[in-house]
N, C-alpha and C positions, 0 to 999 in steps of 0.2 A: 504494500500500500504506500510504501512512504517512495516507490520509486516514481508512483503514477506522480506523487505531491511536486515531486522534480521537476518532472517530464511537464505539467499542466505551468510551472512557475515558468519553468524556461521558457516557453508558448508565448508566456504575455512579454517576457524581457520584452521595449521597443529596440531598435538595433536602427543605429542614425549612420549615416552613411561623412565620412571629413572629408574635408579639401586641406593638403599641406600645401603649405608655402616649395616651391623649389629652393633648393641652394646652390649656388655657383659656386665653382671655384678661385673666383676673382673675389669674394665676399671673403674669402677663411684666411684670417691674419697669419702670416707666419711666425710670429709668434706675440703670445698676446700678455705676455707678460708675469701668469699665473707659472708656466713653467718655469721663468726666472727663480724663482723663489726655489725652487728645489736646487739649483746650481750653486748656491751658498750655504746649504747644510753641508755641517761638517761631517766623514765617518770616518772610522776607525780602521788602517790599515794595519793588518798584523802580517810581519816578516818571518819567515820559516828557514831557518839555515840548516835544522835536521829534526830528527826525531831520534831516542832511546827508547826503550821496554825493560824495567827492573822491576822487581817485586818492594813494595812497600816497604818490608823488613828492610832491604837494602838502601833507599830511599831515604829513610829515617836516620840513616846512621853516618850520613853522608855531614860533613862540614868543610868548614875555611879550609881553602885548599884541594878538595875532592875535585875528581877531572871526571866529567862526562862523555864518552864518546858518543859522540853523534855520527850514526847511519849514512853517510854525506861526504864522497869526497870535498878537498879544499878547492877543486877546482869546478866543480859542482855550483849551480847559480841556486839563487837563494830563491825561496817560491813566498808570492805577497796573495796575500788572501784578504777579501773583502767581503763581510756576511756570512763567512766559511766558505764563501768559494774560491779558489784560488782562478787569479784573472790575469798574473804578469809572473812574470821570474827575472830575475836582476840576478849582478854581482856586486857586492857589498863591497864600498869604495869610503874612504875619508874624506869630510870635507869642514874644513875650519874646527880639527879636534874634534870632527863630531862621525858616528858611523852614519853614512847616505849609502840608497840602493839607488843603481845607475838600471836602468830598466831597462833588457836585451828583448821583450819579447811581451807580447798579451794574447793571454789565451782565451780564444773562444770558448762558449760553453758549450760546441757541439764537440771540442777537440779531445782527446782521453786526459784524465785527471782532472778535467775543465770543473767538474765538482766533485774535487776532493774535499773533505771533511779537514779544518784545521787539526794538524796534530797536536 
């Protein structure tokens, strides 16, 4: 019974027929300003020179001095990740006392590793 309730309600909907407006494309600004605003947010690049795997016990026990081998030759470019994807690979270079990545390369996100997982 409650499908006839349906079926008789739909019946009455009235159903009005629009006119849109067209849109040209001489009318669509290239750009309108609202995009602007994303171009000045800051985010957070993080640089990846390698990755380890030890067990916590070992982890824990590490101080001043302890050396980490990192998985990564020296000649090896360093992988830069943004939102956890990684997008560029550089070689880690000095620039006025400070470490700068000199950027070799950006990776698409159809490329392999193009969404890798920060390690």
């Amino acid at each position: 019974m409650a499908k006839a309730t349906k079926e008789a309600t739909a019946e009455k909907t009235p159903v009005q027929p629009i006119e849109l407006p067209e849109v040209s494309e001489q009318g669509v600004a290239p750009s309108s300003g609202q995009f602007d605003l994303l171009l000045d947010i800051d985010v957070e690049v993080t640089v990846a020179l390698g990755t380890v795997e030890m067990p916590v016990k070992k982890l824990l026990q590490l101080g001043p001095g302890a050396v980490l081998e990192l998985g990564k030759s020296i000649d090896a470019p360093a992988d830069l990740y943004l939102q956890g994807t990684k997008f560029a690979e550089g070689d880690v270079v000095v620039v006025d006392d400070c470490f700068a990545i000199k950027i070799n390369s950006v990776v698409g996100l159809d490329a392999p590793g193009g969404d890798a997982p920060v390690p």
